[in-house]
PDB file as gemmi writes it, atoms N, CA and C in Angstrom:
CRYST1    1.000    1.000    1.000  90.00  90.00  90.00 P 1                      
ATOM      1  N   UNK A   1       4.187 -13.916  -2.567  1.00  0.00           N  
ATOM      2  CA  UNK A   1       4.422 -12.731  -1.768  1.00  0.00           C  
ATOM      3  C   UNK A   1       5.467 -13.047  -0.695  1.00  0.00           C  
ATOM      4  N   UNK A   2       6.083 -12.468  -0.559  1.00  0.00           N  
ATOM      5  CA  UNK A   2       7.411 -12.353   0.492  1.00  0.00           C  
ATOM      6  C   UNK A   2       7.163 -12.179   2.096  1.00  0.00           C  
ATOM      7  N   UNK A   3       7.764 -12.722   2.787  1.00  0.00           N  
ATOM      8  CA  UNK A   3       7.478 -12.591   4.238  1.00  0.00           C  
ATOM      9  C   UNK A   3       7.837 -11.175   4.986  1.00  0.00           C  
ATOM     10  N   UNK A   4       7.235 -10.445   5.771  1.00  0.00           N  
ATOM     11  CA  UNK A   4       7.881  -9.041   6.005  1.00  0.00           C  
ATOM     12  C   UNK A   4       9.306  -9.182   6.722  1.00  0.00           C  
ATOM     13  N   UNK A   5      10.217  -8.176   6.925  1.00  0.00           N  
ATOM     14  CA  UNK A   5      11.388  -8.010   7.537  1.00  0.00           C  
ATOM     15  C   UNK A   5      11.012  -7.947   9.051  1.00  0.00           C  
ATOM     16  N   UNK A   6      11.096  -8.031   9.658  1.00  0.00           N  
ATOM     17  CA  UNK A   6      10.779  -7.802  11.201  1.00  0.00           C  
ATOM     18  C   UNK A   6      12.170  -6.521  11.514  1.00  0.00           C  
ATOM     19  N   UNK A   7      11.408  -5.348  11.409  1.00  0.00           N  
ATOM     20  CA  UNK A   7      12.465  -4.097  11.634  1.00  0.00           C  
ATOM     21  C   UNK A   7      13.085  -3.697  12.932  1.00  0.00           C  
ATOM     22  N   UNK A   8      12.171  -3.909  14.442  1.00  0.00           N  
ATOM     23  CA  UNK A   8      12.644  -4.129  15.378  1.00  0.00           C  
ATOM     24  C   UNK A   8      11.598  -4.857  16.028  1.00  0.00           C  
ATOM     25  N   UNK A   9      12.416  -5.521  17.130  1.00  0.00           N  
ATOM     26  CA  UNK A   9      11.519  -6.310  18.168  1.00  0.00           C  
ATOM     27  C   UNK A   9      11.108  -5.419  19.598  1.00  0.00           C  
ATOM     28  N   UNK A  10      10.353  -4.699  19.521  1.00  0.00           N  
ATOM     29  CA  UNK A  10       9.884  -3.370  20.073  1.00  0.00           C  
ATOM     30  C   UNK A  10       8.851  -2.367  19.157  1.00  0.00           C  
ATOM     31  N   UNK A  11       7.905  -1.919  19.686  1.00  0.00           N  
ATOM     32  CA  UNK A  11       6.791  -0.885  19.258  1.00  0.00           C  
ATOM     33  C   UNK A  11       7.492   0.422  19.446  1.00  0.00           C  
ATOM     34  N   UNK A  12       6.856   1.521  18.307  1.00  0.00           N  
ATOM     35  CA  UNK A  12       7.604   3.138  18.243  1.00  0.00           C  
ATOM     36  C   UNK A  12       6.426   3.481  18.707  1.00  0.00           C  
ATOM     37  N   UNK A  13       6.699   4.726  19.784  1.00  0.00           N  
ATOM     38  CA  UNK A  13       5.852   4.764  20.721  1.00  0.00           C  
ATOM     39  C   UNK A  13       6.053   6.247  20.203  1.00  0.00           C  
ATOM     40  N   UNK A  14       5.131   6.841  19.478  1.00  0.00           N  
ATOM     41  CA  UNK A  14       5.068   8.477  19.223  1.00  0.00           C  
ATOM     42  C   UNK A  14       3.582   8.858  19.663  1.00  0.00           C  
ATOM     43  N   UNK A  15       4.091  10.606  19.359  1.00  0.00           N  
ATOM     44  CA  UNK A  15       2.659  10.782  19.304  1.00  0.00           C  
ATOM     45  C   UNK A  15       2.689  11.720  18.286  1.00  0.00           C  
ATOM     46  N   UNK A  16       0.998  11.228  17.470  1.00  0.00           N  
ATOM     47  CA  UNK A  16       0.625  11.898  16.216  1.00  0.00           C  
ATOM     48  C   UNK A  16      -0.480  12.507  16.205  1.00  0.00           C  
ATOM     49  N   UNK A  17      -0.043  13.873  15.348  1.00  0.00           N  
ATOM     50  CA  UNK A  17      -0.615  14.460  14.729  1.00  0.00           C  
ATOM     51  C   UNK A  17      -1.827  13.964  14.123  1.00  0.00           C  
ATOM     52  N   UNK A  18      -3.464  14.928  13.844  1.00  0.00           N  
ATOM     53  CA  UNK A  18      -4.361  14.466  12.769  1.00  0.00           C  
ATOM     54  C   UNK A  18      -4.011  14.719  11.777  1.00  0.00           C  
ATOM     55  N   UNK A  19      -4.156  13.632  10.994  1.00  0.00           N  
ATOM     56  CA  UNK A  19      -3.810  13.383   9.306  1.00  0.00           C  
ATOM     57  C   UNK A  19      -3.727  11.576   9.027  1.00  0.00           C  
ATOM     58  N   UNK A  20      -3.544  11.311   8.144  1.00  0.00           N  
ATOM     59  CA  UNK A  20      -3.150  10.516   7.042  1.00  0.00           C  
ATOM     60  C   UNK A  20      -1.898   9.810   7.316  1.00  0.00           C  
ATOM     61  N   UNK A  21      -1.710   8.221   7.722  1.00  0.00           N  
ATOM     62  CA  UNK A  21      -0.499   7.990   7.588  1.00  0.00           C  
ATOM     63  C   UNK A  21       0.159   6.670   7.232  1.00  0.00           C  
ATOM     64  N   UNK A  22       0.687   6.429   6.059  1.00  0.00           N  
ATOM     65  CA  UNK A  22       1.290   5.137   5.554  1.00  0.00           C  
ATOM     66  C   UNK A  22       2.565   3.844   6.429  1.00  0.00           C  
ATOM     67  N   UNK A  23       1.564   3.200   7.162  1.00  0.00           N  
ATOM     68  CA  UNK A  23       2.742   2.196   8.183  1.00  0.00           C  
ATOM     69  C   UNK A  23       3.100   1.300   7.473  1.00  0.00           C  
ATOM     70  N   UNK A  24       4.554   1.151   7.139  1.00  0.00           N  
ATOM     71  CA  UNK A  24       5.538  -0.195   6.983  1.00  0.00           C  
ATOM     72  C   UNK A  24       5.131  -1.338   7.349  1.00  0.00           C  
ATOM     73  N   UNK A  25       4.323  -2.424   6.058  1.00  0.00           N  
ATOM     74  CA  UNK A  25       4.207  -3.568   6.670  1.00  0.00           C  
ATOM     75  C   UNK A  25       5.500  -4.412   6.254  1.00  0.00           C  
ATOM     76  N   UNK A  26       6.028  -3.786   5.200  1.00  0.00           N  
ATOM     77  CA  UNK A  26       6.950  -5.060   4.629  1.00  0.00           C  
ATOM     78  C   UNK A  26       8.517  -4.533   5.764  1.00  0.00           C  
ATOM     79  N   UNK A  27       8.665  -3.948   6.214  1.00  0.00           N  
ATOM     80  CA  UNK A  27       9.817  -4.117   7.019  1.00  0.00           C  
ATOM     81  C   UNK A  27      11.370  -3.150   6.861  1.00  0.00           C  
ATOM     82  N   UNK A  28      11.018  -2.658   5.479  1.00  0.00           N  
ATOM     83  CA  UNK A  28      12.231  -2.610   4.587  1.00  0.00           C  
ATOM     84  C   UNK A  28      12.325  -1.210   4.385  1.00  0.00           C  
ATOM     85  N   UNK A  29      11.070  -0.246   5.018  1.00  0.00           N  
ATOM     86  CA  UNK A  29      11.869   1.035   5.201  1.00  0.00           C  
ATOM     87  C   UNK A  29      12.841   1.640   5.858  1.00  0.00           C  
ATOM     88  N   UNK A  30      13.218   2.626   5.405  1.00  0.00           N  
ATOM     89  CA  UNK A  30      13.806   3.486   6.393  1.00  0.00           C  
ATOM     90  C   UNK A  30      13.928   4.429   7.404  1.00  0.00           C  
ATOM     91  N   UNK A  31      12.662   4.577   7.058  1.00  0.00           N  
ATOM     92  CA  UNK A  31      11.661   5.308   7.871  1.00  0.00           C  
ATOM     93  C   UNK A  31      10.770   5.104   8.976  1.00  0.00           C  
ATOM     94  N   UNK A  32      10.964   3.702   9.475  1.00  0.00           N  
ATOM     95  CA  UNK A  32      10.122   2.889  10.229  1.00  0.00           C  
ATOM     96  C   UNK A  32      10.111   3.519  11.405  1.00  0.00           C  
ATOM     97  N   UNK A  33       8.251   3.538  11.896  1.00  0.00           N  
ATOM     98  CA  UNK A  33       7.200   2.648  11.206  1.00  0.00           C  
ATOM     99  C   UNK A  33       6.665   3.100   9.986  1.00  0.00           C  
ATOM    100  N   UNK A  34       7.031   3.918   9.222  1.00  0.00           N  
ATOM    101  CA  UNK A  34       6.275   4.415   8.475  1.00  0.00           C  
ATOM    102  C   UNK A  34       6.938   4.255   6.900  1.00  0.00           C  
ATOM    103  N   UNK A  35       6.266   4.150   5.775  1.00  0.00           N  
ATOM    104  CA  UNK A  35       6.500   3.913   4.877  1.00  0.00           C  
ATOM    105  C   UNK A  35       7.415   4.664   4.266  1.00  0.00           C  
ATOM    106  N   UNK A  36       8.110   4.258   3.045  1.00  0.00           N  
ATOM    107  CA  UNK A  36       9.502   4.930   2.537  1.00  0.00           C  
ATOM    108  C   UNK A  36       9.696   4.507   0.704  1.00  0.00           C  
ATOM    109  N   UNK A  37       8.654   3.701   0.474  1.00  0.00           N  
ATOM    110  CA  UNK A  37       8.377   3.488  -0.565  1.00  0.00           C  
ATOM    111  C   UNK A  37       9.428   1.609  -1.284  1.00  0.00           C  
ATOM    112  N   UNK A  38       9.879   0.876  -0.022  1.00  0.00           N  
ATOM    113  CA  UNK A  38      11.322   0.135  -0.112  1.00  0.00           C  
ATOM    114  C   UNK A  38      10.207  -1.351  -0.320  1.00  0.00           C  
ATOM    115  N   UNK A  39       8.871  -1.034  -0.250  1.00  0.00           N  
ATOM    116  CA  UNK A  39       7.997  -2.378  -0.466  1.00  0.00           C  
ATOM    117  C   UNK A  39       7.930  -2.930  -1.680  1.00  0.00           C  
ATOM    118  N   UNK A  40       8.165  -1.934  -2.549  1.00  0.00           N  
ATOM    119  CA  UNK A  40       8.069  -2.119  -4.436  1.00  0.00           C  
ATOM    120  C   UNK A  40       8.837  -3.686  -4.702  1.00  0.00           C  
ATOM    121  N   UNK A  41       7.538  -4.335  -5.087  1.00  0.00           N  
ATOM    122  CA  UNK A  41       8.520  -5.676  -5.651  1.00  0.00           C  
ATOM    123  C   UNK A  41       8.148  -6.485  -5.034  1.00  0.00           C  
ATOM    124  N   UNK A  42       8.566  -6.560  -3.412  1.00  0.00           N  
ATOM    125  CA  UNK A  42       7.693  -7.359  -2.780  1.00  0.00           C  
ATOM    126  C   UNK A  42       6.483  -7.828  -2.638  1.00  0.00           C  
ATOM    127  N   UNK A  43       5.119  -7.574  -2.708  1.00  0.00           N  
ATOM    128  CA  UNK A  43       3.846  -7.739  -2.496  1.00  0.00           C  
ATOM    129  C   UNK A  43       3.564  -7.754  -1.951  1.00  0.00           C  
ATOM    130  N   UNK A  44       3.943  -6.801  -0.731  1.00  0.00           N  
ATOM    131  CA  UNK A  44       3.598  -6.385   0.005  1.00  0.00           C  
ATOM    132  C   UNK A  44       3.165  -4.646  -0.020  1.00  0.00           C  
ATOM    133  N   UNK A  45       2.242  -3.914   0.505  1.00  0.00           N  
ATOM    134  CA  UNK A  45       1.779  -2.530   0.128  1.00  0.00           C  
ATOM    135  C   UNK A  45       1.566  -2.687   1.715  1.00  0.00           C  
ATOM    136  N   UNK A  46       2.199  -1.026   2.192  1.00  0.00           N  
ATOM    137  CA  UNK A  46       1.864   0.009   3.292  1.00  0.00           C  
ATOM    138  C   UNK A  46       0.141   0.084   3.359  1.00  0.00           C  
ATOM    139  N   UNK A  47       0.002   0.121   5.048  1.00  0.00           N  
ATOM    140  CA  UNK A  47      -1.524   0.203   5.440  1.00  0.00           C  
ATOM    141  C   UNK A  47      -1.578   1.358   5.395  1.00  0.00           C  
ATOM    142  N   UNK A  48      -2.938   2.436   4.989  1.00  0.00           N  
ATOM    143  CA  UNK A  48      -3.115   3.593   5.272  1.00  0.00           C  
ATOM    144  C   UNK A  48      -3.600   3.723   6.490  1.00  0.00           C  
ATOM    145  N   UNK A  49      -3.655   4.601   7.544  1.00  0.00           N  
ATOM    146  CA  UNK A  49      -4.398   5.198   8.777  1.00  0.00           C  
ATOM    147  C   UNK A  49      -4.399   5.885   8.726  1.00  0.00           C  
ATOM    148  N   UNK A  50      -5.511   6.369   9.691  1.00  0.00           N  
ATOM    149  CA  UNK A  50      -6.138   7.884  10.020  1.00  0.00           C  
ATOM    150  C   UNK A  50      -6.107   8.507  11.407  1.00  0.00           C  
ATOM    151  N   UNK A  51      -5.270   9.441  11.529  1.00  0.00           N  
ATOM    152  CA  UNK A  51      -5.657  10.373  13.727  1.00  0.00           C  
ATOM    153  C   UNK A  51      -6.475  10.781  13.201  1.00  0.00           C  
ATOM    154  N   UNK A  52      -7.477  11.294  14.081  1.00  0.00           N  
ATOM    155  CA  UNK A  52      -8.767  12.438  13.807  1.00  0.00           C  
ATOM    156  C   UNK A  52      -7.773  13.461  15.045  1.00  0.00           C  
ATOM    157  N   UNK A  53      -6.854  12.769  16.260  1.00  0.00           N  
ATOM    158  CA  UNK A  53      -7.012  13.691  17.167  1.00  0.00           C  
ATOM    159  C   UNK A  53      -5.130  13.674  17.559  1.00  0.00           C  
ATOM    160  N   UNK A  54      -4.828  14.570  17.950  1.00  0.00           N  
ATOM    161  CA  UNK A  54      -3.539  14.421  18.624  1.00  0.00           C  
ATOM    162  C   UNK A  54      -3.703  13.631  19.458  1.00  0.00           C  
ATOM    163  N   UNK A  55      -2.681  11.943  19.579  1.00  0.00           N  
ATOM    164  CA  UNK A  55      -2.979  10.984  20.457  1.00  0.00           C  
ATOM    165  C   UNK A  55      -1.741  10.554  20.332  1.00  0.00           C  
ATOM    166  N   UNK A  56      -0.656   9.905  21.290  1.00  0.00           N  
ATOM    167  CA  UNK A  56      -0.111   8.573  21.681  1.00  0.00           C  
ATOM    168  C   UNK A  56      -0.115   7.344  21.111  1.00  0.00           C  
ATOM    169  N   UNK A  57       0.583   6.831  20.528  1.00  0.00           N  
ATOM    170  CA  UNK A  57       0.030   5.438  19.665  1.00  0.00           C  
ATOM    171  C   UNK A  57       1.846   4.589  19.842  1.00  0.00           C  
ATOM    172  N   UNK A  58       1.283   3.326  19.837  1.00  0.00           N  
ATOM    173  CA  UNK A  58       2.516   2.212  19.669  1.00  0.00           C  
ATOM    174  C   UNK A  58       2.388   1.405  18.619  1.00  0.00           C  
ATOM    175  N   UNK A  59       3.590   1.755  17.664  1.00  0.00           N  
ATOM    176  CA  UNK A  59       3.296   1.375  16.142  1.00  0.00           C  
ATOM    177  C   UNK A  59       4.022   0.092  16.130  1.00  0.00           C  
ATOM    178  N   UNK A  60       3.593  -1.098  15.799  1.00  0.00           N  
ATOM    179  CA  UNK A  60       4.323  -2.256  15.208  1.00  0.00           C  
ATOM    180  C   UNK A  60       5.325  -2.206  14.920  1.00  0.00           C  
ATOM    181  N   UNK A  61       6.294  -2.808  15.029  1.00  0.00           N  
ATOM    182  CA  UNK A  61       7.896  -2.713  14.039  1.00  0.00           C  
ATOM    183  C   UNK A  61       8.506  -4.321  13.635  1.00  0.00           C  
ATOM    184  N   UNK A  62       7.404  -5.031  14.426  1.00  0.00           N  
ATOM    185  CA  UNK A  62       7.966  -6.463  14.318  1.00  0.00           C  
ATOM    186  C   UNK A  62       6.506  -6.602  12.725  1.00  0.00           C  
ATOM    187  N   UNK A  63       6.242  -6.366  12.583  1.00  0.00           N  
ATOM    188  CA  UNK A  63       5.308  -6.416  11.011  1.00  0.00           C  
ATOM    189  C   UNK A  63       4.427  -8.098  11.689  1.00  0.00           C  
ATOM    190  N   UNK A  64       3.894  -8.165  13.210  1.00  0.00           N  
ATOM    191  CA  UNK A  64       3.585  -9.247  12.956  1.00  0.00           C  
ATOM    192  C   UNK A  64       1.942  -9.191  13.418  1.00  0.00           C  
ATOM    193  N   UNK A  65       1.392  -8.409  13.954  1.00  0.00           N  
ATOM    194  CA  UNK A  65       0.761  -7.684  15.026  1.00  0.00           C  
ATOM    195  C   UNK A  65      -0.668  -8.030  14.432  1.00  0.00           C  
ATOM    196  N   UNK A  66      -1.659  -8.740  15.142  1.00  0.00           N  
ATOM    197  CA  UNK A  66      -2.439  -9.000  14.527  1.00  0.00           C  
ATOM    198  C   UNK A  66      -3.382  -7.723  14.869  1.00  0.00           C  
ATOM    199  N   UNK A  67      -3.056  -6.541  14.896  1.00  0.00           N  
ATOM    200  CA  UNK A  67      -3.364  -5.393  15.363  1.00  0.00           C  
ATOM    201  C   UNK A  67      -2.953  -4.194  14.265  1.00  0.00           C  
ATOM    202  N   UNK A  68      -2.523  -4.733  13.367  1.00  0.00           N  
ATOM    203  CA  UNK A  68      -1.639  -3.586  12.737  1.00  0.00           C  
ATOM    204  C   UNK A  68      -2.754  -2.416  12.134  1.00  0.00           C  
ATOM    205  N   UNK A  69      -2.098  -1.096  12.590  1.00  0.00           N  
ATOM    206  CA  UNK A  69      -0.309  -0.735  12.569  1.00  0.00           C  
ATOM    207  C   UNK A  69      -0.024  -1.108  13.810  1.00  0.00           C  
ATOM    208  N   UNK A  70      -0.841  -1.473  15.171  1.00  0.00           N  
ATOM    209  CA  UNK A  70      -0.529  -1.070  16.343  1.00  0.00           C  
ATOM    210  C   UNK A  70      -0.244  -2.346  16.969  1.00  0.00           C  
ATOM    211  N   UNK A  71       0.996  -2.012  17.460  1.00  0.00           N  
ATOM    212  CA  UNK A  71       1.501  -3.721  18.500  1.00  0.00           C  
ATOM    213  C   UNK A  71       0.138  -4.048  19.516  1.00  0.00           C  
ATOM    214  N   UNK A  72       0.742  -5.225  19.349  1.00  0.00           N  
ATOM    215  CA  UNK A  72      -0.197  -6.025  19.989  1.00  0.00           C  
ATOM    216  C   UNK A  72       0.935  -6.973  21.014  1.00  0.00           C  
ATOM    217  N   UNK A  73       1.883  -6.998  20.944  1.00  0.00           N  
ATOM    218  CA  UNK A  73       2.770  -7.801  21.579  1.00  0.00           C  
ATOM    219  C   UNK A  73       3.461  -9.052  21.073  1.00  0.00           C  
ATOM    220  N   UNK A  74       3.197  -8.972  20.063  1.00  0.00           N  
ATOM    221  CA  UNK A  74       3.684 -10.494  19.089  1.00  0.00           C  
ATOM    222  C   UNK A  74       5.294 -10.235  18.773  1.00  0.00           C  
ATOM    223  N   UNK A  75       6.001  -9.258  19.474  1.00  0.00           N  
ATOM    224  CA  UNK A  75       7.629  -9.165  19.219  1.00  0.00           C  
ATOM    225  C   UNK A  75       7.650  -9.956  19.721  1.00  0.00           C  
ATOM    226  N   UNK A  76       7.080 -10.447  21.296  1.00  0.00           N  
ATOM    227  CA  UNK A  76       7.584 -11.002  22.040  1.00  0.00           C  
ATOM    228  C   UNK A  76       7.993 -12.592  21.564  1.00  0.00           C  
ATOM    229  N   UNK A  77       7.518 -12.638  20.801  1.00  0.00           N  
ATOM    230  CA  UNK A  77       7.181 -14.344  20.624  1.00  0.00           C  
ATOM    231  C   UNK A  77       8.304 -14.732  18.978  1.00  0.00           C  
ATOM    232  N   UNK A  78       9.094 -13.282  18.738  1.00  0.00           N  
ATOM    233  CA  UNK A  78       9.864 -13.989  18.074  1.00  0.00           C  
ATOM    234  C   UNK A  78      10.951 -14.147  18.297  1.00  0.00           C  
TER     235      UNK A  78                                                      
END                                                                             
């Protein structure tokens, strides 16, 4: 299995909607944080999550986060 891309060294700081949502672990979307379908091949597969509520969230982009989808602060350290 392949190591992820580290897409930026910084968290996407949105806020979401309730629903369903596929986060970029392998690095390589285009869509980041969110999946784009660019993992194929790698062995790496998108995490699913769930809002129940309209909330604020800081999504990983460094793929390193022992928190994922949600930074934890581990950009810092690369």
């Amino acid at each position: 299995m392949e190591k992820p891309v580290v897409a930026e060294k910084h968290p996407a700081h949105l806020t979401l909607e309730p629903g369903n949502y596929f986060w970029c672990a392998c690095g390589r979307s285009a869509n980041q944080p969110f999946c784009d379908g660019s993992h194929r091949g790698t062995g790496i597969t998108p995490l699913e999550f769930k809002i129940d509520e309209t909330r604020e969230v800081w999504l990983c982009q460094c793929k390193y986060s022992a928190n994922k989808p949600y930074c934890d602060g581990s950009h810092r350290a690369l």
